[in-house]
PDB file of N, CA, C, O and CB in Angstrom:
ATOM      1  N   UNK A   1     -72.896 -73.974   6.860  1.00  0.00           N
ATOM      2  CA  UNK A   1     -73.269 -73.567   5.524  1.00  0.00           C
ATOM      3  C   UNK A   1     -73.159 -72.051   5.441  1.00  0.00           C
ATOM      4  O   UNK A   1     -73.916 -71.267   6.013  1.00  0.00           O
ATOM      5  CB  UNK A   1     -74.701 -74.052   5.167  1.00  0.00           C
ATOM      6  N   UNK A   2     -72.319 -71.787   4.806  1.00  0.00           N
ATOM      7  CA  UNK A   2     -72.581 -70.156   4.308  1.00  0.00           C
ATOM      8  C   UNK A   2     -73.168 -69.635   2.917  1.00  0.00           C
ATOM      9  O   UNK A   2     -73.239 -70.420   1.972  1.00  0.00           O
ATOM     10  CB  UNK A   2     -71.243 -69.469   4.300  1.00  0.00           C
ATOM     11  N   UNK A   3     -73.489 -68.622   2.821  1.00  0.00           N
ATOM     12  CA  UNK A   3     -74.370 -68.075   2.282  1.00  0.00           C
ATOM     13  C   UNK A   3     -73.811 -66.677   1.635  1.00  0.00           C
ATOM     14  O   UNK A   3     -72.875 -66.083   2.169  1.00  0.00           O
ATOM     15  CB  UNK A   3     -75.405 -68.012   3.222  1.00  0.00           C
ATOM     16  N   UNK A   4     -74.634 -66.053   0.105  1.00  0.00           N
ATOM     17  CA  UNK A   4     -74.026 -65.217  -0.149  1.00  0.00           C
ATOM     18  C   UNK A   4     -75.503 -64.253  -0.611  1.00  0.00           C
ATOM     19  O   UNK A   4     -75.810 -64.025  -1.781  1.00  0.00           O
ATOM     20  CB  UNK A   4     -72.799 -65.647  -1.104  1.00  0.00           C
ATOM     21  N   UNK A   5     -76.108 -63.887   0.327  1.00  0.00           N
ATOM     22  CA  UNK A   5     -77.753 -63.599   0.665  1.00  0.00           C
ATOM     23  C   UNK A   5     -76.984 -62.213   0.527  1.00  0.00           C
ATOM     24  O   UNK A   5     -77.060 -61.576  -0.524  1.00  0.00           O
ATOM     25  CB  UNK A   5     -78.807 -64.204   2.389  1.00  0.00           C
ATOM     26  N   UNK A   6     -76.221 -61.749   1.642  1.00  0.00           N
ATOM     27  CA  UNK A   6     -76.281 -60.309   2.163  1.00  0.00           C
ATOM     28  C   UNK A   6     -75.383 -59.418   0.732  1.00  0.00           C
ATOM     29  O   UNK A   6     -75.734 -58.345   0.241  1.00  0.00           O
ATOM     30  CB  UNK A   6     -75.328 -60.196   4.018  1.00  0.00           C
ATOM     31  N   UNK A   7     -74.236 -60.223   0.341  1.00  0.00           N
ATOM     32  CA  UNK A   7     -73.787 -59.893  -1.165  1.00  0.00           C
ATOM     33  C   UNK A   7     -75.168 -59.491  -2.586  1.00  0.00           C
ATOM     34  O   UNK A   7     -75.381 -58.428  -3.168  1.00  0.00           O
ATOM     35  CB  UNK A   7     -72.865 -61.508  -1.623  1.00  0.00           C
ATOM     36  N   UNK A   8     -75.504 -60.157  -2.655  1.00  0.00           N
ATOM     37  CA  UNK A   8     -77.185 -60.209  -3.318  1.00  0.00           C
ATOM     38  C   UNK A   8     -77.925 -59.736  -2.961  1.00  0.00           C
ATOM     39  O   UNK A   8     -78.702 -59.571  -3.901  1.00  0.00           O
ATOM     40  CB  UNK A   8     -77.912 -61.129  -3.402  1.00  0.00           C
ATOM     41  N   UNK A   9     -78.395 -59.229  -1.914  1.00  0.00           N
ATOM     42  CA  UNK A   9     -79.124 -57.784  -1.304  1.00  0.00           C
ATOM     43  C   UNK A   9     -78.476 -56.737  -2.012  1.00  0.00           C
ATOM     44  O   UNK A   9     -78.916 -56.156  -3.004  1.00  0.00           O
ATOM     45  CB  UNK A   9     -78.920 -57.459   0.415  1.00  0.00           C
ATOM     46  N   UNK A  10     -77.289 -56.520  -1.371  1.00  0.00           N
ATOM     47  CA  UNK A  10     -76.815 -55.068  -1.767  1.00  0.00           C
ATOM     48  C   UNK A  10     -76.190 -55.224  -2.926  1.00  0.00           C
ATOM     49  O   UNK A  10     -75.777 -54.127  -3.301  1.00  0.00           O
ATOM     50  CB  UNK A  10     -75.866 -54.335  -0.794  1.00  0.00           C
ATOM     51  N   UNK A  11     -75.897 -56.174  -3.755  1.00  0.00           N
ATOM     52  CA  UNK A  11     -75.578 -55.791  -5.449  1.00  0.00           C
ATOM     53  C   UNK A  11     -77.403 -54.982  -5.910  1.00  0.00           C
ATOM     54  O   UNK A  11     -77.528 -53.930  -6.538  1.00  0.00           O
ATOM     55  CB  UNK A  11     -75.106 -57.897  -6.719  1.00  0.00           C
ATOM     56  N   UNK A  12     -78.565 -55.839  -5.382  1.00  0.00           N
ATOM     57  CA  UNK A  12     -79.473 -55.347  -5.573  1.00  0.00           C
ATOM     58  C   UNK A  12     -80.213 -54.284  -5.101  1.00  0.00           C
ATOM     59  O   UNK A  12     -81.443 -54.323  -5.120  1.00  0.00           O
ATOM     60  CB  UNK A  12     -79.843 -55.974  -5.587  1.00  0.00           C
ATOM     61  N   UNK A  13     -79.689 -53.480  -4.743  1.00  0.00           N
ATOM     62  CA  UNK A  13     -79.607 -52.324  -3.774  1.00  0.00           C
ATOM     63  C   UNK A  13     -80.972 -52.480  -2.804  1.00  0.00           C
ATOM     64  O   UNK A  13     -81.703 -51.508  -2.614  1.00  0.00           O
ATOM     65  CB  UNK A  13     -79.565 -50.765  -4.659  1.00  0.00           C
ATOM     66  N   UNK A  14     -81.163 -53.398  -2.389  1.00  0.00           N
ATOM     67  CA  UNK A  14     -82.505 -53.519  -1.727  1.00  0.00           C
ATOM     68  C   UNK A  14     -82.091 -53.942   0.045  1.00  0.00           C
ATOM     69  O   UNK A  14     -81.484 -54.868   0.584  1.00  0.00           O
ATOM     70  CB  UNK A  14     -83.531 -54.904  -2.669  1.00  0.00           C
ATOM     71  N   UNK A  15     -82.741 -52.798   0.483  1.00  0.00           N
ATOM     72  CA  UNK A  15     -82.385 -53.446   2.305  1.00  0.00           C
ATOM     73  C   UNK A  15     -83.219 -54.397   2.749  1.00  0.00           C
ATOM     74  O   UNK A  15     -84.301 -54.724   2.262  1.00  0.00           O
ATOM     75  CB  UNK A  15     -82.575 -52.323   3.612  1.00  0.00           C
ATOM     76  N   UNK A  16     -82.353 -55.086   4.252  1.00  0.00           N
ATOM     77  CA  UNK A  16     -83.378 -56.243   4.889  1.00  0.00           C
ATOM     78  C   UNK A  16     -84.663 -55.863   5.103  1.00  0.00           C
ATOM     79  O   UNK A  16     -85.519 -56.746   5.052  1.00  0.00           O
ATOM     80  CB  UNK A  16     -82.980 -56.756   6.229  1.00  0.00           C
ATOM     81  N   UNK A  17     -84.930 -54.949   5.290  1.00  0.00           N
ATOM     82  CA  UNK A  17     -86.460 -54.631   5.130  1.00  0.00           C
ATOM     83  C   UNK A  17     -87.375 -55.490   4.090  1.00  0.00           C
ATOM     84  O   UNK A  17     -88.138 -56.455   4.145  1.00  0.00           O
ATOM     85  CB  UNK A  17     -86.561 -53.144   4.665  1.00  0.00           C
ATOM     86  N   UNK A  18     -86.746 -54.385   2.882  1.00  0.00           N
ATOM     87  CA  UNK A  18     -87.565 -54.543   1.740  1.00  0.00           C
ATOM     88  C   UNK A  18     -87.340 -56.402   0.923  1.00  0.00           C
ATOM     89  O   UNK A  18     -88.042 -56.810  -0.003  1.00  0.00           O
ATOM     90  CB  UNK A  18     -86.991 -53.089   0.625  1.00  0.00           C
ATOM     91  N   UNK A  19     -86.218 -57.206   1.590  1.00  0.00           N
ATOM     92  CA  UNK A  19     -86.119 -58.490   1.452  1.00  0.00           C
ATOM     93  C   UNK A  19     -87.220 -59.091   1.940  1.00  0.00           C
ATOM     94  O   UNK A  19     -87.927 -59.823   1.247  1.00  0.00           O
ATOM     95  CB  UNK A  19     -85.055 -58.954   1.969  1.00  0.00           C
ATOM     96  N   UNK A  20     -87.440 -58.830   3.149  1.00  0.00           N
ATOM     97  CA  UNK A  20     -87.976 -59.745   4.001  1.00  0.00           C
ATOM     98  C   UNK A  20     -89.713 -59.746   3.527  1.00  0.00           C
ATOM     99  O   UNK A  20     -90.510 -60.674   3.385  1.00  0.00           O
ATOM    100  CB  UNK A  20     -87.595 -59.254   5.666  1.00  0.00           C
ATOM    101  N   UNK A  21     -89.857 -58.152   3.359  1.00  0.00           N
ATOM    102  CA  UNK A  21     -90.895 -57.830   2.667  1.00  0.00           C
ATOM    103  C   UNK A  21     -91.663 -58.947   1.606  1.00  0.00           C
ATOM    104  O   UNK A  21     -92.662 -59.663   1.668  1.00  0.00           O
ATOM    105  CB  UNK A  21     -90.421 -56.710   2.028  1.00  0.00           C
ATOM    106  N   UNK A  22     -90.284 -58.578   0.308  1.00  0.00           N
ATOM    107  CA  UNK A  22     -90.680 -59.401  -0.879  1.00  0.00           C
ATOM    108  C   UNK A  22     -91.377 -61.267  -0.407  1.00  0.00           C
ATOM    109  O   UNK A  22     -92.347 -61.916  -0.799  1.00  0.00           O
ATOM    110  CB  UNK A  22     -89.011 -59.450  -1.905  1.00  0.00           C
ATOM    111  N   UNK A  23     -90.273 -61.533   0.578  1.00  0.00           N
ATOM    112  CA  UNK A  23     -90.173 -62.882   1.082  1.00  0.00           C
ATOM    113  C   UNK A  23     -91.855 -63.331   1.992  1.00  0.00           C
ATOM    114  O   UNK A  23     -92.442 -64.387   2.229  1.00  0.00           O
ATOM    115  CB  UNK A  23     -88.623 -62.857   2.227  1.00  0.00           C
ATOM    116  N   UNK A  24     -92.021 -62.397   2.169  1.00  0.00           N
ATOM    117  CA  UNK A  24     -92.882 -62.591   3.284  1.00  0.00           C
ATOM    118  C   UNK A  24     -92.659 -63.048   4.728  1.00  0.00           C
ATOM    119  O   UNK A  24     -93.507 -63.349   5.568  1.00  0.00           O
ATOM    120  CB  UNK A  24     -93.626 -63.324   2.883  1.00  0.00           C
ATOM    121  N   UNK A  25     -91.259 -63.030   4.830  1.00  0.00           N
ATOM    122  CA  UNK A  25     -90.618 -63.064   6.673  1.00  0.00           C
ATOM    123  C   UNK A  25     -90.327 -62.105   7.339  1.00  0.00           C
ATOM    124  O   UNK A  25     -90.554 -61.028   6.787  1.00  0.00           O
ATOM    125  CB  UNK A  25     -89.369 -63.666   6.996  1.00  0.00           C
ATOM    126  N   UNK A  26     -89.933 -62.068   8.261  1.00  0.00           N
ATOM    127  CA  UNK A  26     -89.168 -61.508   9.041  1.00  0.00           C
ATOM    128  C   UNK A  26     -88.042 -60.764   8.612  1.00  0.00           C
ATOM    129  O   UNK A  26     -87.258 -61.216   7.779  1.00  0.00           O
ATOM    130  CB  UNK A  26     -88.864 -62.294   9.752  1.00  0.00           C
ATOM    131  N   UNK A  27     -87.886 -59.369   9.265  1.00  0.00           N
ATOM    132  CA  UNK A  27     -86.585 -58.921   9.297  1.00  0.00           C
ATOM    133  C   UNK A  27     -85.563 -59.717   9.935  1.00  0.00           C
ATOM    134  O   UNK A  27     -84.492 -59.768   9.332  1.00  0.00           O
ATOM    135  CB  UNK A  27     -86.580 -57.771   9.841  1.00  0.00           C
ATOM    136  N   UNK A  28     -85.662 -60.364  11.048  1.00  0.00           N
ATOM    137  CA  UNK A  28     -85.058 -60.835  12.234  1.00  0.00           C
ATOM    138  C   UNK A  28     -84.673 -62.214  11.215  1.00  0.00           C
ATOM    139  O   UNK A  28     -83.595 -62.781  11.392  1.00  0.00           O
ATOM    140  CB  UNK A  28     -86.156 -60.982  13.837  1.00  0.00           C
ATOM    141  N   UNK A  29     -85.526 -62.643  10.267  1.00  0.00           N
ATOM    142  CA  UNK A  29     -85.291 -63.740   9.351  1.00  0.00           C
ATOM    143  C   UNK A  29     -84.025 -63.575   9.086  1.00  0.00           C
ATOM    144  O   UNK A  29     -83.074 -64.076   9.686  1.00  0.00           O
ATOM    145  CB  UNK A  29     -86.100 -63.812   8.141  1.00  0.00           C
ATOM    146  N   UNK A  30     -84.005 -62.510   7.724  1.00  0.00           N
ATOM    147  CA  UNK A  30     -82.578 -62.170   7.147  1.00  0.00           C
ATOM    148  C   UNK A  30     -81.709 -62.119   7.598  1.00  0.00           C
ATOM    149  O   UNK A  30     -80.722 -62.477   6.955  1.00  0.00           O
ATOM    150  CB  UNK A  30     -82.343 -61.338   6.704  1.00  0.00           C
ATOM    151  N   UNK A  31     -81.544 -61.643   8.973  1.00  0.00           N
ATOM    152  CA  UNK A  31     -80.207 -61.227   9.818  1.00  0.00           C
ATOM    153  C   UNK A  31     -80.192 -62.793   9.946  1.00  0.00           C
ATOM    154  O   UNK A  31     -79.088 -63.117   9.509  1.00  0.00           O
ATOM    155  CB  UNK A  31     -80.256 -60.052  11.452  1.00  0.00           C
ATOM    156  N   UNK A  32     -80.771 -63.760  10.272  1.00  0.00           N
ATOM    157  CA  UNK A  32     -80.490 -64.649  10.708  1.00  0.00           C
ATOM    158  C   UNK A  32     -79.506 -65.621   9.465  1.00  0.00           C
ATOM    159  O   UNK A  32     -78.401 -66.163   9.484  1.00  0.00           O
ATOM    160  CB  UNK A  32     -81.752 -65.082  11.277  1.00  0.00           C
ATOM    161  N   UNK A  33     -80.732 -65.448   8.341  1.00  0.00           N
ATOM    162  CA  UNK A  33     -79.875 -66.025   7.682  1.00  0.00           C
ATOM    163  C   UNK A  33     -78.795 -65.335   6.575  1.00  0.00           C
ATOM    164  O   UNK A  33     -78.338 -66.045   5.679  1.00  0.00           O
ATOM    165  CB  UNK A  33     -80.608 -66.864   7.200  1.00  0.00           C
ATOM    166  N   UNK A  34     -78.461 -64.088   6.674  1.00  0.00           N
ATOM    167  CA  UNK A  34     -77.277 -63.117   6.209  1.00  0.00           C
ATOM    168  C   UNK A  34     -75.944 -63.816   7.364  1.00  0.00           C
ATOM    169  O   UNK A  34     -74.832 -64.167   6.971  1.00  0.00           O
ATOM    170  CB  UNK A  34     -77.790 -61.029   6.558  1.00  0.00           C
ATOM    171  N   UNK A  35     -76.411 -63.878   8.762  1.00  0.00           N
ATOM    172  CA  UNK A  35     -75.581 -64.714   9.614  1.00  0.00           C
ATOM    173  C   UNK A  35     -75.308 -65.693   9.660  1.00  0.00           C
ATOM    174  O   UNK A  35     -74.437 -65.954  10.490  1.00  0.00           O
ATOM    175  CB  UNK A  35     -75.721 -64.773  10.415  1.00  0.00           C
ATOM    176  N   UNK A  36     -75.793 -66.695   8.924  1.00  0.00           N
ATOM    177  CA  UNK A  36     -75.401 -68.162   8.771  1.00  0.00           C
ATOM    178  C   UNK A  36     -76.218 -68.599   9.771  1.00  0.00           C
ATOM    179  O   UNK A  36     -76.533 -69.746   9.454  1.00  0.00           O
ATOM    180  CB  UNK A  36     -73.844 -68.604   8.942  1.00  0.00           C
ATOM    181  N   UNK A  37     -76.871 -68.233  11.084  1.00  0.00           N
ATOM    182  CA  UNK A  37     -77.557 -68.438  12.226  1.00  0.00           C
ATOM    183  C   UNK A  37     -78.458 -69.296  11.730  1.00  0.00           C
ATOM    184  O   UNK A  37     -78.540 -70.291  12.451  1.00  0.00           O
ATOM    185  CB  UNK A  37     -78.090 -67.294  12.907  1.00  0.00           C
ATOM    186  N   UNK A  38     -79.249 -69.330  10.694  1.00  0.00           N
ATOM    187  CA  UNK A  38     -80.859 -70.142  10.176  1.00  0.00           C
ATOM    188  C   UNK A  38     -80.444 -70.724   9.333  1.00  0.00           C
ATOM    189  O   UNK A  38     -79.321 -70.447   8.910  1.00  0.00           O
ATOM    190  CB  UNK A  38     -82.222 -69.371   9.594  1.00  0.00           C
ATOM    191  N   UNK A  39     -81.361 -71.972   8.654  1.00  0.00           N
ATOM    192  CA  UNK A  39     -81.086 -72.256   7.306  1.00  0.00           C
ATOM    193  C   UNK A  39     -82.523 -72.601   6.922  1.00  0.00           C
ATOM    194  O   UNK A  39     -83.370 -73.202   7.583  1.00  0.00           O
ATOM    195  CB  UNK A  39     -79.945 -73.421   7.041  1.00  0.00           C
ATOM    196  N   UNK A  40     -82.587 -72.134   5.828  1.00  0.00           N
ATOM    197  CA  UNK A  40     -83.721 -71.859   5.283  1.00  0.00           C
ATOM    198  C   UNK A  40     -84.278 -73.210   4.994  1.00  0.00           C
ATOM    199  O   UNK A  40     -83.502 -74.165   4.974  1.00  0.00           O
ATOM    200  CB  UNK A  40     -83.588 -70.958   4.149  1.00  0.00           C
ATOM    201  N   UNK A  41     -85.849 -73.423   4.714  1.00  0.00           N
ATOM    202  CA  UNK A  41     -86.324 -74.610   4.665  1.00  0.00           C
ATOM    203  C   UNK A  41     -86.496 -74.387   2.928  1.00  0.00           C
ATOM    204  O   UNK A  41     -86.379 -73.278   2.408  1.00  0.00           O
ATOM    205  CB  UNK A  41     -87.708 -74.930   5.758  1.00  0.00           C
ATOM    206  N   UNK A  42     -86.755 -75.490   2.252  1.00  0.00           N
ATOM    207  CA  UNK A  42     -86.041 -75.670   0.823  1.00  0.00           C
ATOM    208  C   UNK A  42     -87.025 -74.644  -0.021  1.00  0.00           C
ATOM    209  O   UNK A  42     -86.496 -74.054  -0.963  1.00  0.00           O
ATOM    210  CB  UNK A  42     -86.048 -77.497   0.144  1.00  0.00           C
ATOM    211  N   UNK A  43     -88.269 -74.420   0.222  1.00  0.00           N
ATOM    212  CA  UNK A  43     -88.854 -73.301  -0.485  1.00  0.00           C
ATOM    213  C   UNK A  43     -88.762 -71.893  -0.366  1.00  0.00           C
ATOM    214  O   UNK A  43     -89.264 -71.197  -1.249  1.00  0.00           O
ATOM    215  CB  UNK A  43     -89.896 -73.428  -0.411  1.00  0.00           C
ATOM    216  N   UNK A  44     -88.035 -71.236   0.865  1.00  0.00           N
ATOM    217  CA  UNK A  44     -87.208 -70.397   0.856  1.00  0.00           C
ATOM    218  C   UNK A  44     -86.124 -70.064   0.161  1.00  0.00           C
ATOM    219  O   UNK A  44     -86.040 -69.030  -0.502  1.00  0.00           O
ATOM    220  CB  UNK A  44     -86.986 -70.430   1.599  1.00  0.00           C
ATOM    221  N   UNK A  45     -85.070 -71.074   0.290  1.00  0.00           N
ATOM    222  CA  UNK A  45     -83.939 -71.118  -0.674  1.00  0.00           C
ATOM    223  C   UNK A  45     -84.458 -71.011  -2.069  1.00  0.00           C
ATOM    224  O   UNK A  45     -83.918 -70.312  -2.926  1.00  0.00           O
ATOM    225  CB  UNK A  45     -83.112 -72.411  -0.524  1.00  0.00           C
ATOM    226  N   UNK A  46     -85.391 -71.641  -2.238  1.00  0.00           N
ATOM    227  CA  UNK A  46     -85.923 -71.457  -3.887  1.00  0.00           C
ATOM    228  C   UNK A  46     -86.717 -70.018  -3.911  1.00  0.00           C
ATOM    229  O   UNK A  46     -86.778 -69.403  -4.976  1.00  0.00           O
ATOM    230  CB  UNK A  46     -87.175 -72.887  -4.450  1.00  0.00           C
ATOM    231  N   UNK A  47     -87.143 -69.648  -3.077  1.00  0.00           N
ATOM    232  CA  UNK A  47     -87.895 -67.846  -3.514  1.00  0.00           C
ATOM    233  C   UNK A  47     -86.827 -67.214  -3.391  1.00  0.00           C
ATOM    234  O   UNK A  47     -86.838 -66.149  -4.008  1.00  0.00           O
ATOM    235  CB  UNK A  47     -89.189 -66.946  -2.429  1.00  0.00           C
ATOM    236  N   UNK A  48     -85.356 -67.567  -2.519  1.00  0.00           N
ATOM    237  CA  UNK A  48     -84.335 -66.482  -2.545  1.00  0.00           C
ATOM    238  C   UNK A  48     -83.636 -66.741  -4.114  1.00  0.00           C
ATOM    239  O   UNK A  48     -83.375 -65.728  -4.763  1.00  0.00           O
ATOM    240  CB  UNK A  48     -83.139 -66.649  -1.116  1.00  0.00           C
ATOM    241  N   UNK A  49     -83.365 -67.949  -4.656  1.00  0.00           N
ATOM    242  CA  UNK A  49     -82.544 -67.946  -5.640  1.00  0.00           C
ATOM    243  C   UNK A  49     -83.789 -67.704  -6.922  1.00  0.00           C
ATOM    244  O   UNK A  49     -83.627 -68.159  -8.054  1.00  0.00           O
ATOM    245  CB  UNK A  49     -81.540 -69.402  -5.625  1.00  0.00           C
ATOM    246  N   UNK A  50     -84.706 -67.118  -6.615  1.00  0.00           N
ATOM    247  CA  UNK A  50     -86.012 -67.237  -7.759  1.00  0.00           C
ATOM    248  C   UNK A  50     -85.726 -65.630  -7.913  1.00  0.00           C
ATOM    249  O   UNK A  50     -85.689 -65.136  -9.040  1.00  0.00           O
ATOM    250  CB  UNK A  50     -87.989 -67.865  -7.123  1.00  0.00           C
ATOM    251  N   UNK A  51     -85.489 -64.682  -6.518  1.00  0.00           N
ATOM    252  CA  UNK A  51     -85.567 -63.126  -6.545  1.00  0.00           C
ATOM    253  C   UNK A  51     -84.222 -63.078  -6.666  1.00  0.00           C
ATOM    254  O   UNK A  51     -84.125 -62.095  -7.400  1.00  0.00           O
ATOM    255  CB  UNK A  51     -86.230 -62.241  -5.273  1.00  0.00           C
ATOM    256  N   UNK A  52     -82.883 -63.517  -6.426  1.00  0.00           N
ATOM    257  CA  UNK A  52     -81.475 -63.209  -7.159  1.00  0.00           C
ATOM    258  C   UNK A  52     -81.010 -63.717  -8.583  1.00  0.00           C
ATOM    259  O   UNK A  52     -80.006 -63.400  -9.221  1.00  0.00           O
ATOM    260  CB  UNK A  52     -80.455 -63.729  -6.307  1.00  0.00           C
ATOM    261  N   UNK A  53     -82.232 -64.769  -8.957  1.00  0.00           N
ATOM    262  CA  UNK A  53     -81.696 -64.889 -10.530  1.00  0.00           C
ATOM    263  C   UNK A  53     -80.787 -65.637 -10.654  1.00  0.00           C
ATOM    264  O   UNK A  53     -80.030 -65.516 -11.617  1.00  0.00           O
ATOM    265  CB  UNK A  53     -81.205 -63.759 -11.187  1.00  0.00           C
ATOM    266  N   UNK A  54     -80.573 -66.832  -9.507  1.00  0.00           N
ATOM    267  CA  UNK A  54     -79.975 -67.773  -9.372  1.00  0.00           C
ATOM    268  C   UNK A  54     -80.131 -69.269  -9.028  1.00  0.00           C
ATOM    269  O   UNK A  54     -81.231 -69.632  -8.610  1.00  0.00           O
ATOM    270  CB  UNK A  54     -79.481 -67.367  -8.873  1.00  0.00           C
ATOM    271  N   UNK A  55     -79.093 -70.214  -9.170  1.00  0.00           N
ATOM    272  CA  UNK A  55     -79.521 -71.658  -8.286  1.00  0.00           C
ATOM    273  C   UNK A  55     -79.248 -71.468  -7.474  1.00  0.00           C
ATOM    274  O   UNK A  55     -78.227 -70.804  -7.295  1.00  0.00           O
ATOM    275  CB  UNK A  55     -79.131 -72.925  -8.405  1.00  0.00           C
ATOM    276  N   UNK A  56     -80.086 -71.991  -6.350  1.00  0.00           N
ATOM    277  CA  UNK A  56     -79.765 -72.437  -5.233  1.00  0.00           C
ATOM    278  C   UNK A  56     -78.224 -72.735  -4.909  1.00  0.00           C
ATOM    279  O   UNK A  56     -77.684 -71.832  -4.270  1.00  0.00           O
ATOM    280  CB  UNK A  56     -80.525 -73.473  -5.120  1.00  0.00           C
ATOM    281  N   UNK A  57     -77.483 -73.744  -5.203  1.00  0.00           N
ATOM    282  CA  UNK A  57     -76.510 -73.807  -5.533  1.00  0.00           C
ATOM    283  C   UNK A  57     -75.186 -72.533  -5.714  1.00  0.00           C
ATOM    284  O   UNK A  57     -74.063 -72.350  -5.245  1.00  0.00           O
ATOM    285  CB  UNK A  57     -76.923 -74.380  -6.393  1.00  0.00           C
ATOM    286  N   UNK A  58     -75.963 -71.953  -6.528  1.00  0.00           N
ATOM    287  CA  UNK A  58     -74.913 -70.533  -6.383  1.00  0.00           C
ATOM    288  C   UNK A  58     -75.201 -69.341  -5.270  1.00  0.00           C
ATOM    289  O   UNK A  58     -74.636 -68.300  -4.936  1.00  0.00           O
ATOM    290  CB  UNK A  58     -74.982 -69.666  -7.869  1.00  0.00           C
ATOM    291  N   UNK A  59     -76.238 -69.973  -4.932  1.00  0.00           N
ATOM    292  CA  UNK A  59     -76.479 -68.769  -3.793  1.00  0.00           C
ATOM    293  C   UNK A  59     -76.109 -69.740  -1.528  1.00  0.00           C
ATOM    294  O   UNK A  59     -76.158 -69.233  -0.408  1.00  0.00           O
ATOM    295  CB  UNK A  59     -79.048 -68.123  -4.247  1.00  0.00           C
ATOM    296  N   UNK A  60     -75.880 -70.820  -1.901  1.00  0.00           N
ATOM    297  CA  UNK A  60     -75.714 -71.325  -0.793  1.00  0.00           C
ATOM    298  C   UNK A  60     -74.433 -72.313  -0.923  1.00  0.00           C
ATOM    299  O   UNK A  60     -74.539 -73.350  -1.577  1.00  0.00           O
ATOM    300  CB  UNK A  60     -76.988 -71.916  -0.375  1.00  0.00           C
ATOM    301  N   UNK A  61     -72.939 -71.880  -0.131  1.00  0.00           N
ATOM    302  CA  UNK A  61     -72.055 -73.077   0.180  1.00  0.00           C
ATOM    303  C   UNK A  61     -72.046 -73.984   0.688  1.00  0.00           C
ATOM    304  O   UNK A  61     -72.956 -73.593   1.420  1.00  0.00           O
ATOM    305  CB  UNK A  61     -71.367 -73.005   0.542  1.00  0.00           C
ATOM    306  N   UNK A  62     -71.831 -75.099   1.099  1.00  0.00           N
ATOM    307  CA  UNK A  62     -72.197 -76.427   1.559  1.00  0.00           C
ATOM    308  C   UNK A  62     -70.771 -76.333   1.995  1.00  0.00           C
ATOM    309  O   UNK A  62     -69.900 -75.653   1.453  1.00  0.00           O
ATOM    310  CB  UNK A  62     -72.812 -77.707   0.500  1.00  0.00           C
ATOM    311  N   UNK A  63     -70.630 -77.183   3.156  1.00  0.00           N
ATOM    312  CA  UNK A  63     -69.200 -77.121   3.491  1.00  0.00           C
ATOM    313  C   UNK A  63     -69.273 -78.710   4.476  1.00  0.00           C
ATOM    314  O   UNK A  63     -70.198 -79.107   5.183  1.00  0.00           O
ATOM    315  CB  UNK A  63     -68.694 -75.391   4.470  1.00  0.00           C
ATOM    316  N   UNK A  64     -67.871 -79.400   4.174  1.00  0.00           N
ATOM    317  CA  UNK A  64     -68.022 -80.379   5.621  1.00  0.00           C
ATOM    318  C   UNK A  64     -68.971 -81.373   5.328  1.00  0.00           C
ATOM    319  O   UNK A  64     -69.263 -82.045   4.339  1.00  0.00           O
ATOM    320  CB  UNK A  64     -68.600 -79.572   7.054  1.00  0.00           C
ATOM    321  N   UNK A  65     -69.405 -81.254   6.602  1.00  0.00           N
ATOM    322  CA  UNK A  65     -70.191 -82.928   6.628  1.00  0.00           C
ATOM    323  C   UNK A  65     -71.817 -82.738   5.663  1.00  0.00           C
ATOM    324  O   UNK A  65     -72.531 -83.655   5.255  1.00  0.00           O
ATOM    325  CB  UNK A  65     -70.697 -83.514   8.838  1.00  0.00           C
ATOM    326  N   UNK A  66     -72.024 -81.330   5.520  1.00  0.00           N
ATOM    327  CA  UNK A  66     -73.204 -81.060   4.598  1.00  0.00           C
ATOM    328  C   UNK A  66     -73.183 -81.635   3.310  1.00  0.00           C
ATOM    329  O   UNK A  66     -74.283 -81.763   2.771  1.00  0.00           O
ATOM    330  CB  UNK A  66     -73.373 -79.699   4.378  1.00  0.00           C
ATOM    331  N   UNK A  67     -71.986 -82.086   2.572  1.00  0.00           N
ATOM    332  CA  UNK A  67     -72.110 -82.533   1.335  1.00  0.00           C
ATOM    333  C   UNK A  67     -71.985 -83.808   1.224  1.00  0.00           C
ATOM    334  O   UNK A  67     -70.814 -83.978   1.563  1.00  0.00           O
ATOM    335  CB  UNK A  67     -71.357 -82.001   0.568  1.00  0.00           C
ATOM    336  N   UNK A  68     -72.473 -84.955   0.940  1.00  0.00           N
ATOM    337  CA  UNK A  68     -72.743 -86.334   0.511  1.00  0.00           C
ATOM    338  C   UNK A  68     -72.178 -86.778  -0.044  1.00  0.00           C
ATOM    339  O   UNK A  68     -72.137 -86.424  -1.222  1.00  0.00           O
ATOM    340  CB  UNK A  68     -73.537 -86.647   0.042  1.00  0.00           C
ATOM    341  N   UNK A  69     -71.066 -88.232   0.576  1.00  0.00           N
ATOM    342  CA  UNK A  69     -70.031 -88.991  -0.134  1.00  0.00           C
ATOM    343  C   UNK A  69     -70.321 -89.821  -0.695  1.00  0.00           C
ATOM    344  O   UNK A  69     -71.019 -90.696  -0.183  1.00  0.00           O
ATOM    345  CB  UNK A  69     -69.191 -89.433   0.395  1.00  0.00           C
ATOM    346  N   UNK A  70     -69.898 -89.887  -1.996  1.00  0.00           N
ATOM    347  CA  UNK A  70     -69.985 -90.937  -2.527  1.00  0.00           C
ATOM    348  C   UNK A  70     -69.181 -92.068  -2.463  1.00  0.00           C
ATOM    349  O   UNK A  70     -69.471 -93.070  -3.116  1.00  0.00           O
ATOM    350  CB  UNK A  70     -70.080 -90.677  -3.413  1.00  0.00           C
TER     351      UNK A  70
END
């Protein structure tokens, strides 16, 4: 799954710091998931797309076996 977290930081001129801050995690969080390394548990994804002003959806790619066949 990739992610477009670290794009959305810096359109918002705000560093991993001050993310992690807002979030209430970890710095070590962000890098993780700016890296694709983590994936956020679903109320995360919703405080990140709540502070970029987005869906979920537009803020996370699904790729592969992550998306559900119908």
């Amino acid at each position: 799954m990739q992610n477009l977290i670290r794009d959305k930081r810096i359109h918002m001129h705000i560093t991993q710091e001050e993310l992690s801050q807002r979030l209430k995690v970890s710095r070590q969080t962000i890098i993780s998931l700016e890296s694709g390394k983590y994936k956020p548990s679903l109320v995360l994804a919703h405080k990140l797309a709540q502070l970029f002003g987005c869906q979920i959806e537009e803020l996370f790619i699904f790729e592969g076996d992550e998306n559900i066949e119908f």
